[in-house]
N, C-alpha and C positions, 0 to 999 in steps of 0.2 A: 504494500500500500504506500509506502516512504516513499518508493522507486515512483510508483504512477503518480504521485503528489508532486513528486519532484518534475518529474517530466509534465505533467500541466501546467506547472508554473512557469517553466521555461515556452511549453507551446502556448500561454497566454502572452507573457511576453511578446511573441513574436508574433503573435496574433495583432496586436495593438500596433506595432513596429509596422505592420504592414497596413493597416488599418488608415494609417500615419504618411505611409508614400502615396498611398490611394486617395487621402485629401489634400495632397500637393500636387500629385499629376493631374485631378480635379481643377484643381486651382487653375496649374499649367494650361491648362485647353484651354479656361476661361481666359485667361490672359490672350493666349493665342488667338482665342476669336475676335477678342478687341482690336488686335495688334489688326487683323483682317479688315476689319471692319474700318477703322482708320485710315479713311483716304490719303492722307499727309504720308503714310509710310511705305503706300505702294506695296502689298504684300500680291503676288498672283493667287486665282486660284490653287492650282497644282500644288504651288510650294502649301497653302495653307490645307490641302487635302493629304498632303504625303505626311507633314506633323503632326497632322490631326490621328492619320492611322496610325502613328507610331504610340504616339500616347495611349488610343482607346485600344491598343494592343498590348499596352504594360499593364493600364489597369483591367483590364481582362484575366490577363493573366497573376495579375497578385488578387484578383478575386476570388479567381478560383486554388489558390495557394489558401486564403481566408474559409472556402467553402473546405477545403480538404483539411485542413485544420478545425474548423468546429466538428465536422464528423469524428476526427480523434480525439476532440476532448467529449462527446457523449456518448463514447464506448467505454471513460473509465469506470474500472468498475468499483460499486460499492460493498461495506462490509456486511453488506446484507445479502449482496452479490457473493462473496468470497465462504461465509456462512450456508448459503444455499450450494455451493460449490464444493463442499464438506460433503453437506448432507446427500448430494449426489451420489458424491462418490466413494462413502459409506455403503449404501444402496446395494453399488452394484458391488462393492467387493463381496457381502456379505453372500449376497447373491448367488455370484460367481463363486468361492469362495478361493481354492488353489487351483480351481481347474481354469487352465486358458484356451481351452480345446474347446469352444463352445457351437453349438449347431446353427444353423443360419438362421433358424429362425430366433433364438438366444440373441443372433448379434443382431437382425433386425427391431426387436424390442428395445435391446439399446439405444439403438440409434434411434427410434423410436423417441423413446424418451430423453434423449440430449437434444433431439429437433437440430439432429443434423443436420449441414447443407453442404457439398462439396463444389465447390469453385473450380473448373478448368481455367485456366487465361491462354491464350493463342500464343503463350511462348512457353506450353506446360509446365506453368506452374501452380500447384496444389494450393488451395488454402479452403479451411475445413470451419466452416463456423456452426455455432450451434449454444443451446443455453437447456438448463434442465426446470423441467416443467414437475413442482411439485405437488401438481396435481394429479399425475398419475403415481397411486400407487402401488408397492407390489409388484413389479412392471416385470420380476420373473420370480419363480418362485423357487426349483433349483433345475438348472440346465439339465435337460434330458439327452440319453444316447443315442443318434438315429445312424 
């Protein structure tokens, strides 16, 4: 919990940090459209089109560094999280007990009840998400031999 505490405080930080370039590049454009708008300065369109895309291409993109960042701060998790995450997996050892030989339908009730989900990504790579549901329970009783 120290470690994920730690590590939100540093992604809040930088959350703000960018929060922060995103109301100056703001800012930036507004200036820029003035600067346009100012007959006396002769700006063309093109040039005022090419800075325009470049800015609303930074903040774009530290928006979406802000949107990927609040996803990872409300995935940490709480000790209500970490306490359900016991009770889990008490469960299943009990369950299970020493046997890890267990039948498929054994592993599908697990999986069952962590509400797995597994991720392929187009450059294969695995990522396995899932949360335990203590509503179900009893979710095996003791694995059978088939």
């Amino acid at each position: 919990m120290e470690k994920e505490q730690e590590k939100q405080g540093r992604n809040i930080k930088h959350l703000e940090a960018i929060q922060a370039g995103v109301e100056k590049l703001l800012a930036k454009r507004s200036r820029l459209q003035q600067v346009y708008l100012d007959p006396d300065i002769g700006m063309s369109k093109e040039e005022y089109l090419a800075e325009k895309k470049l800015l609303d291409d930074q903040i774009r993109s530290l928006q979406e560094d802000m949107d990927r960042i609040g996803q990872e701060l409300s995935k940490i998790p709480t000790e209500a999280d970490l306490v359900n995450l016991e009770e889990m997996a008490e469960k299943i050892v009990t369950s299970l007990g020493n046997n890890l030989d267990i039948p498929e339908e054994a592993k599908r009730k697990v999986l069952e009840l962590l509400n797995v989900k597994v991720i392929i990504s187009p450059d294969k790579e695995v990522k396995v998400e899932g949360w335990f549901s203590s509503e179900t329970n009893g979710f095996i009783s003791q694995p059978s031999r088939q």
